[in-house]
LUMTIKE-932593 format. One record per atom (N, C-alpha, C, O): atom name; x negated, y negated, z negated. Coordinates in Angstrom, 2 decimals. Atoms other than C-alpha are relative to their C-alpha. Example, Ala and Ser with C-alpha at 12.3 -4.5 7.8 and 13.67 -1.06 7.14 Angstrom:
2
site site = N, X = -0.89, Y = 1.19, Z = 0.00;
site site = CA, X = -12.30, Y = 4.50, Z = -7.80;
site site = C, X = -0.90, Y = -1.20, Z = 0.00;
site site = O, X = -1.94, Y = -1.18, Z = -0.66;
site site = N, X = 0.82, Y = 1.19, Z = 0.06;
site site = CA, X = -13.67, Y = 1.06, Z = -7.14;
site site = C, X = 0.77, Y = -1.09, Z = -0.73;
site site = O, X = 0.26, Y = -2.20, Z = -0.90;
END
This chain:
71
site site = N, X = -0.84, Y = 1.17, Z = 0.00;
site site = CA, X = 0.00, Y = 0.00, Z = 0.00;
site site = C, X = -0.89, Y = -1.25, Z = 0.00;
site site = O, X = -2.04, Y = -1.10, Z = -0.41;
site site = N, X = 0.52, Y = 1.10, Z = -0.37;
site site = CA, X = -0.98, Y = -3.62, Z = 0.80;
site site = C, X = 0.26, Y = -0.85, Z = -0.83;
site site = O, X = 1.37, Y = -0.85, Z = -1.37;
site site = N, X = -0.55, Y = 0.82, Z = 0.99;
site site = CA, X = -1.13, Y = -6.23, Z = -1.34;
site site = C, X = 0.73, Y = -1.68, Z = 1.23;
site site = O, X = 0.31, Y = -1.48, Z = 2.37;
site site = N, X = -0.53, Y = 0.67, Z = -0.73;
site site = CA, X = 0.75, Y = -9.56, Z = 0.59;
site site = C, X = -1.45, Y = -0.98, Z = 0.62;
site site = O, X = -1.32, Y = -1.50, Z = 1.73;
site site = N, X = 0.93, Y = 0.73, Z = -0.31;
site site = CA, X = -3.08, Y = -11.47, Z = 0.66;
site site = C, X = -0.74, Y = 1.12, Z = 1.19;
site site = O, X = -1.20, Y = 0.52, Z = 2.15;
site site = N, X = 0.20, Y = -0.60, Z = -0.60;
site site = CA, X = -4.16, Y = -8.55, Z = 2.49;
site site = C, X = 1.12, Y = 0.16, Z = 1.61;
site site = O, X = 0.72, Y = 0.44, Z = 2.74;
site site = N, X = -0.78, Y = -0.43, Z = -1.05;
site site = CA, X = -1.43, Y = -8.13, Z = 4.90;
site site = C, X = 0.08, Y = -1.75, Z = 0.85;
site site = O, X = 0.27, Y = -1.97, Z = 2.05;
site site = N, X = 0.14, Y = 1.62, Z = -0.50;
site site = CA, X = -1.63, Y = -12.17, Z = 5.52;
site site = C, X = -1.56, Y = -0.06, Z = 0.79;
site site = O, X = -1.66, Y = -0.78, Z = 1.78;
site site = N, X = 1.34, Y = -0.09, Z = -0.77;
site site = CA, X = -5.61, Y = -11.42, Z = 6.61;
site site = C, X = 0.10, Y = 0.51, Z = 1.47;
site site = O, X = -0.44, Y = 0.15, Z = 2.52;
site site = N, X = -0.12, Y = -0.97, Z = -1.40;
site site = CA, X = -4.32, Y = -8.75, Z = 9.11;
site site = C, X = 0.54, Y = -0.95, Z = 0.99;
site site = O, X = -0.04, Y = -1.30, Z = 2.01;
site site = N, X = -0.31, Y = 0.76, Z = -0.92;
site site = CA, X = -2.36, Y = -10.83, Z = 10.65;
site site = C, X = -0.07, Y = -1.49, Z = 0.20;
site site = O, X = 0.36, Y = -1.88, Z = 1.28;
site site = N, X = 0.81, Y = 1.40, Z = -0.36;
site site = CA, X = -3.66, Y = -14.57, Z = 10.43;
site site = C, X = 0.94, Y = -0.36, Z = -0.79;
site site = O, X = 0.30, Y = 0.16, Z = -1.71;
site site = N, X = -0.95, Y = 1.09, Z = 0.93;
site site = CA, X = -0.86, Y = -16.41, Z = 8.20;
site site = C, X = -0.48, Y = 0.09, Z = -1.35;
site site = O, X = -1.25, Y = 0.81, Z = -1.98;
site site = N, X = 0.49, Y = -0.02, Z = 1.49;
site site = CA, X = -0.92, Y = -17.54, Z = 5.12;
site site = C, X = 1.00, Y = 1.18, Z = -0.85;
site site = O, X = 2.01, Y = 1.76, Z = -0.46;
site site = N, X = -0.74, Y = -1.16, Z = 1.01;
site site = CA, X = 0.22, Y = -15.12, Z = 2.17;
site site = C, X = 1.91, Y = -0.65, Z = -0.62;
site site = O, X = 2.92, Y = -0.04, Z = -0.95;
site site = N, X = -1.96, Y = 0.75, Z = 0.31;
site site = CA, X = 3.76, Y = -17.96, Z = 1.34;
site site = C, X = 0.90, Y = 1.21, Z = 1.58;
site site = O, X = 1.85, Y = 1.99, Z = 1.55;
site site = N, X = -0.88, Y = -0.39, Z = -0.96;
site site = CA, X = 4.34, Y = -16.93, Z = 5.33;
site site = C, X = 0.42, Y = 1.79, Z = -0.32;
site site = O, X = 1.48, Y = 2.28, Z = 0.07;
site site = N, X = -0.31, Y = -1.39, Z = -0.05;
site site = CA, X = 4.37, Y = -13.23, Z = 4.56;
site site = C, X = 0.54, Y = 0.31, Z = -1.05;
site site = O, X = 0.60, Y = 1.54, Z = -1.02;
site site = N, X = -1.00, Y = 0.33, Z = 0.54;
site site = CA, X = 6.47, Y = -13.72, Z = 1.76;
site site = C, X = 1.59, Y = -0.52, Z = 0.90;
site site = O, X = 2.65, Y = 0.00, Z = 1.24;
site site = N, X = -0.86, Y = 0.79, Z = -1.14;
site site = CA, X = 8.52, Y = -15.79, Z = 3.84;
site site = C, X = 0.60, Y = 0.97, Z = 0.53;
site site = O, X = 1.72, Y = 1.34, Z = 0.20;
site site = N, X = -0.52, Y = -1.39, Z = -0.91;
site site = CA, X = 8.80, Y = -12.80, Z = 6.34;
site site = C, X = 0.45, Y = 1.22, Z = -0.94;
site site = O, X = 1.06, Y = 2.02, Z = -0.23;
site site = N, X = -0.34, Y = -0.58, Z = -0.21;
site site = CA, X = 9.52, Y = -10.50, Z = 4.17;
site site = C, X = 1.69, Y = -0.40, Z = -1.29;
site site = O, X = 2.53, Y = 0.41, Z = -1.67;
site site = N, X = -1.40, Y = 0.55, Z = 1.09;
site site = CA, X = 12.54, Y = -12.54, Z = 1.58;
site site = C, X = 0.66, Y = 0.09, Z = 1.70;
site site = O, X = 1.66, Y = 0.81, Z = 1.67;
site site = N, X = -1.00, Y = 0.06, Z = -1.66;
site site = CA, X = 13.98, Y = -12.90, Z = 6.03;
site site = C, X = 0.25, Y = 1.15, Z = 0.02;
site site = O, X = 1.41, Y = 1.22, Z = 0.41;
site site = N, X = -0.44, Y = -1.30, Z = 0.04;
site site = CA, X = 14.14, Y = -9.13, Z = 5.77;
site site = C, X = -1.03, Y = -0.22, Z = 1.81;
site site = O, X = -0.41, Y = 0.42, Z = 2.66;
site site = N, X = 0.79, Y = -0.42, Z = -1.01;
site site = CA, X = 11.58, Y = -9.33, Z = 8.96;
site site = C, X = -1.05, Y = 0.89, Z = 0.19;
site site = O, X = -1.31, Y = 1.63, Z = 1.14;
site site = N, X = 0.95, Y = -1.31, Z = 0.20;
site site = CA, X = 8.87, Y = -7.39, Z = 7.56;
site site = C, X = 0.54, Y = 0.74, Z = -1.81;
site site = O, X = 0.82, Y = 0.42, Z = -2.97;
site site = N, X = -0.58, Y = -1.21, Z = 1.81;
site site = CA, X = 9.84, Y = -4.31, Z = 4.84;
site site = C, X = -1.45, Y = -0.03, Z = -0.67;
site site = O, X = -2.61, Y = 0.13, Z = -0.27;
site site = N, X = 0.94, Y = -0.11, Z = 0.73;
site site = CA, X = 8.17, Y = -4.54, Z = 2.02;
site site = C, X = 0.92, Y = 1.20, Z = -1.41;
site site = O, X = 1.99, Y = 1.82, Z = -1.42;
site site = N, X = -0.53, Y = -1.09, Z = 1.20;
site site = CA, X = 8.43, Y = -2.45, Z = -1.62;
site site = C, X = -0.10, Y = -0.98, Z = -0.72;
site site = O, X = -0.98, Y = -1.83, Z = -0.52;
site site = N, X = 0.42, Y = 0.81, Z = 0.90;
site site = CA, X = 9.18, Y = -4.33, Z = -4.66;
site site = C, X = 0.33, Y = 1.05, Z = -1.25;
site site = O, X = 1.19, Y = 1.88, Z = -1.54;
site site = N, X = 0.15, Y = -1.21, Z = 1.55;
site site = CA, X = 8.20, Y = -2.61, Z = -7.99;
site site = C, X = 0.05, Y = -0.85, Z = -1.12;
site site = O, X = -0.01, Y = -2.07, Z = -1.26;
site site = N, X = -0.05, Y = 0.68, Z = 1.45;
site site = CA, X = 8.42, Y = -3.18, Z = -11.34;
site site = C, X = 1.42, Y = -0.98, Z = 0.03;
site site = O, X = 2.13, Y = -1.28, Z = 1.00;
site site = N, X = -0.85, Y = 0.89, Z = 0.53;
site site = CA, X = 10.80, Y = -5.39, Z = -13.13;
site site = C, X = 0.36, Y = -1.26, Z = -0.07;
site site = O, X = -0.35, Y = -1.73, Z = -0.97;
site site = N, X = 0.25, Y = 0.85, Z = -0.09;
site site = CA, X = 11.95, Y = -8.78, Z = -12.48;
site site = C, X = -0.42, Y = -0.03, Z = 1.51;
site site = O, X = -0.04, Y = 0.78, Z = 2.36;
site site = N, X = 0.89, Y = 0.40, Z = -1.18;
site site = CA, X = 9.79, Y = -10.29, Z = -9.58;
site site = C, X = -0.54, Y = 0.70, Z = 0.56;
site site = O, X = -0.63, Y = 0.82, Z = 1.78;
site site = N, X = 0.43, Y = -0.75, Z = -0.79;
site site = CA, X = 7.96, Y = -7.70, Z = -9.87;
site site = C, X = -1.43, Y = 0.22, Z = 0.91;
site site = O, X = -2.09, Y = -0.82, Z = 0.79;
site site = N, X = 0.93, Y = 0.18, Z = -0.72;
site site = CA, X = 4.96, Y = -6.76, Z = -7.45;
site site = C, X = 0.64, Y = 0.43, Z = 1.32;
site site = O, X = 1.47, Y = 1.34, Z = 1.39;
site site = N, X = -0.24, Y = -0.06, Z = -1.51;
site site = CA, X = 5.38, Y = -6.98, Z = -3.57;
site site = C, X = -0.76, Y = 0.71, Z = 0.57;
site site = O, X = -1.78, Y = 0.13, Z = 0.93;
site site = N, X = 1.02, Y = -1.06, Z = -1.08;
site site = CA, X = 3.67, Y = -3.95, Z = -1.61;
site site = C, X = 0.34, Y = -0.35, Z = 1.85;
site site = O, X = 1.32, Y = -0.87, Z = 2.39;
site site = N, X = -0.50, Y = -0.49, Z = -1.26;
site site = CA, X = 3.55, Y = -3.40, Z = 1.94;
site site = C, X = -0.69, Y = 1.30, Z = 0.52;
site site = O, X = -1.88, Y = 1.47, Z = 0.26;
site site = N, X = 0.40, Y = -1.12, Z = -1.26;
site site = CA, X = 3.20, Y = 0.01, Z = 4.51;
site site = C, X = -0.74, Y = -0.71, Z = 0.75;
site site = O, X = -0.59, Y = -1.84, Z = 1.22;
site site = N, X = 0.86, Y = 1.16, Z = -1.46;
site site = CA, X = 0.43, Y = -0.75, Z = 6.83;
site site = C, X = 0.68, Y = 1.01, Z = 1.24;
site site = O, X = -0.04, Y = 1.02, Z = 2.24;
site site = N, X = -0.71, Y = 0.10, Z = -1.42;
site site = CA, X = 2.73, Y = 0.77, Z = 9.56;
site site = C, X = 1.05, Y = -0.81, Z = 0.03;
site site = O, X = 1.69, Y = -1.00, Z = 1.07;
site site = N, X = -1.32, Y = 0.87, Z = -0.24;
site site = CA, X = 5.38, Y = -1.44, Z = 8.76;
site site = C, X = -0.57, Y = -1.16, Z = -0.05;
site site = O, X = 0.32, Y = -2.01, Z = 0.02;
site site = N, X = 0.47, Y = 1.08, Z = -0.17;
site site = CA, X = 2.89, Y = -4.36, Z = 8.75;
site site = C, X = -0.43, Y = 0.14, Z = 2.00;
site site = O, X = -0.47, Y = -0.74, Z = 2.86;
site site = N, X = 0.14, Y = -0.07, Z = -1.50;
site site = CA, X = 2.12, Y = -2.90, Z = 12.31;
site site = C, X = 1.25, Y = 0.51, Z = 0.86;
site site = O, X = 1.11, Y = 0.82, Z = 2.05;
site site = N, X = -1.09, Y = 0.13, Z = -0.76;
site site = CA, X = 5.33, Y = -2.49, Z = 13.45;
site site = C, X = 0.54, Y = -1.27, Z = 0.17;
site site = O, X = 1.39, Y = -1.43, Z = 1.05;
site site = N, X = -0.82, Y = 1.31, Z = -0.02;
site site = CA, X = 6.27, Y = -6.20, Z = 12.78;
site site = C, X = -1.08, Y = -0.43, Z = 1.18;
site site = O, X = -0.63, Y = -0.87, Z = 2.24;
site site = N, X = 0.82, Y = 0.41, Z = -1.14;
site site = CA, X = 2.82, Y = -6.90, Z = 14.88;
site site = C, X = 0.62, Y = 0.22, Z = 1.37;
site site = O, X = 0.85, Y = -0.63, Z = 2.23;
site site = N, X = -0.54, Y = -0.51, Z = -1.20;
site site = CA, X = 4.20, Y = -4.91, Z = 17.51;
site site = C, X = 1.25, Y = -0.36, Z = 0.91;
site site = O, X = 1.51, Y = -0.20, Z = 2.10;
site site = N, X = -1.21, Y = 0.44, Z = -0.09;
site site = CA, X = 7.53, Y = -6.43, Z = 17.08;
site site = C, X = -0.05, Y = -1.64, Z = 0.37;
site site = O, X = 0.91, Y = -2.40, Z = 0.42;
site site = N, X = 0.56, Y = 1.12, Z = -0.21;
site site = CA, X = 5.65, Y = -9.48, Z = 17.89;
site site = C, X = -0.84, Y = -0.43, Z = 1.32;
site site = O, X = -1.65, Y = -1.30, Z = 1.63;
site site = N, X = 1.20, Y = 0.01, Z = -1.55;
site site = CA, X = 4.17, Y = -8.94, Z = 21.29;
site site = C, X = 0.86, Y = -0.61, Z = 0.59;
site site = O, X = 2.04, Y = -0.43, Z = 0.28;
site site = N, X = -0.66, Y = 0.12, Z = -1.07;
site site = CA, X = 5.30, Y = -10.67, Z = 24.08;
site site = C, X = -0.76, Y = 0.01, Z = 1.55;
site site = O, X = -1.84, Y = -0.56, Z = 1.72;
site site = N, X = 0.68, Y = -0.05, Z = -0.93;
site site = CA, X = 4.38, Y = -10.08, Z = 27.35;
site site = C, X = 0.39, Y = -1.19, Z = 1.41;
site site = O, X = 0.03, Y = -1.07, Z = 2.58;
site site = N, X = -0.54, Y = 0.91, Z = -0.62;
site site = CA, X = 6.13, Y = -13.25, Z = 28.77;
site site = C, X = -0.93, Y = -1.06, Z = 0.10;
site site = O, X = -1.56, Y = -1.10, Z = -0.96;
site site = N, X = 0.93, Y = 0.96, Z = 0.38;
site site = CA, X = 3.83, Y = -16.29, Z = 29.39;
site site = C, X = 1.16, Y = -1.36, Z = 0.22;
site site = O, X = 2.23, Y = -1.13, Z = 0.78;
site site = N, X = -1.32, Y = 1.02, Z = -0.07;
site site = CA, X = 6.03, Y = -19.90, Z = 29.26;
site site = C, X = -0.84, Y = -0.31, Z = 1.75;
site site = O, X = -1.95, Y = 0.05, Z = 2.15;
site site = N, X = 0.20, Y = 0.68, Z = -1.44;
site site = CA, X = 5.87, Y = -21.54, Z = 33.01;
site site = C, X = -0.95, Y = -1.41, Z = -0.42;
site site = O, X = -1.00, Y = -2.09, Z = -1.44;
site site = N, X = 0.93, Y = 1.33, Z = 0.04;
site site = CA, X = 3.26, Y = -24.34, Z = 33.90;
site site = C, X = 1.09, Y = -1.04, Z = 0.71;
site site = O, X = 1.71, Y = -0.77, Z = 1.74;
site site = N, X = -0.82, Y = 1.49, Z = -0.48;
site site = CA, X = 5.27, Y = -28.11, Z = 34.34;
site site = C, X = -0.84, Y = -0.16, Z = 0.75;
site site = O, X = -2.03, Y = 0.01, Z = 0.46;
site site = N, X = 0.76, Y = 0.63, Z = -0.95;
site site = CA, X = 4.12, Y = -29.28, Z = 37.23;
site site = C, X = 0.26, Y = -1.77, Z = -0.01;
site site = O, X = 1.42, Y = -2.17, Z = -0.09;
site site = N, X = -0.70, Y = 1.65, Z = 0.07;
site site = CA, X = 4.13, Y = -33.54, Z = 37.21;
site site = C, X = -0.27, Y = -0.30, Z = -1.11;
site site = O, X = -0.19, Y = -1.51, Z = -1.33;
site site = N, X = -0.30, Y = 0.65, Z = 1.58;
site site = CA, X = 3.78, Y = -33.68, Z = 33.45;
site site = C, X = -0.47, Y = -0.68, Z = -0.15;
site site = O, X = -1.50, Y = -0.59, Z = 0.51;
site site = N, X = 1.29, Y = 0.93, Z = -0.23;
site site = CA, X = 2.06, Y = -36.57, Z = 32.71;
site site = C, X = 0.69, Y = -0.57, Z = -1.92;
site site = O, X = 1.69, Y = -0.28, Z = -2.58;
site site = N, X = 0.29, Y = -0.05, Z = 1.62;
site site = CA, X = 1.37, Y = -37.89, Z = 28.97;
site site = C, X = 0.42, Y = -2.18, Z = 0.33;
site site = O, X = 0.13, Y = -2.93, Z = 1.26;
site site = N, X = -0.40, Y = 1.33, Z = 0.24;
site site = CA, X = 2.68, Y = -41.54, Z = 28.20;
site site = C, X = -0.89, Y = -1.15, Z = -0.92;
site site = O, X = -0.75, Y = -0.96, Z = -2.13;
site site = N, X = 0.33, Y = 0.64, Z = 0.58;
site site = CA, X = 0.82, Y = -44.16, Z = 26.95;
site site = C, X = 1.02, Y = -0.71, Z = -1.13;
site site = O, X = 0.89, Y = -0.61, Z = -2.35;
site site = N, X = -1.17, Y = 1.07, Z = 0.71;
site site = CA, X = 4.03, Y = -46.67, Z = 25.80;
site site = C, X = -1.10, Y = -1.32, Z = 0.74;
site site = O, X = -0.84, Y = -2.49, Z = 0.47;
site site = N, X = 0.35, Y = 1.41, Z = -0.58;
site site = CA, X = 1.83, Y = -49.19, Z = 27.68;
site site = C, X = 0.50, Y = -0.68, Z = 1.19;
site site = O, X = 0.08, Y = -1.81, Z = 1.47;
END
C-alpha cells in the first residue's frame, strides 16, 4: 500500500491533489483506522487512474492567433 506522498511522486501532483482525487471518488483509495484515519492506496489502482488518464487526442493548432498588446 501507498502512502498519498508517495502516490503524488508517481504521478507529479501535489499530495492535497491526490487527496482531492480521491474525496472525487476518482482514484480508490483504503481508509483505515478510526476517524480520519490513514489513507492507503493499490499501486494498480494508482495505475489504473494513470491509464484512465491517457489521451491520445492532441487539441488543433489556431491558425491567425495573434497575442494583443491593448496598444
Amino acid at each position: 500500500m501507498l502512502k498519498a506522498d508517495q502516490v503524488a511522486q508517481l504521478l507529479g501532483l501535489s499530495r492535497r491533489a491526490v487527496y482531492d482525487l480521491a474525496d472525487a471518488g476518482l482514484l480508490a483509495c483504503y481508509r483505515m483506522g478510526v476517524g480520519a484515519g490513514a489513507v492507503r492506496f493499490a499501486p494498480e489502482d494508482v495505475e489504473a487512474y494513470r491509464a484512465s488518464c491517457r489521451s491520445t487526442v492532441t487539441r488543433p493548432q489556431v491558425s491567425g492567433a495573434s497575442i494583443s498588446t491593448g496598444a
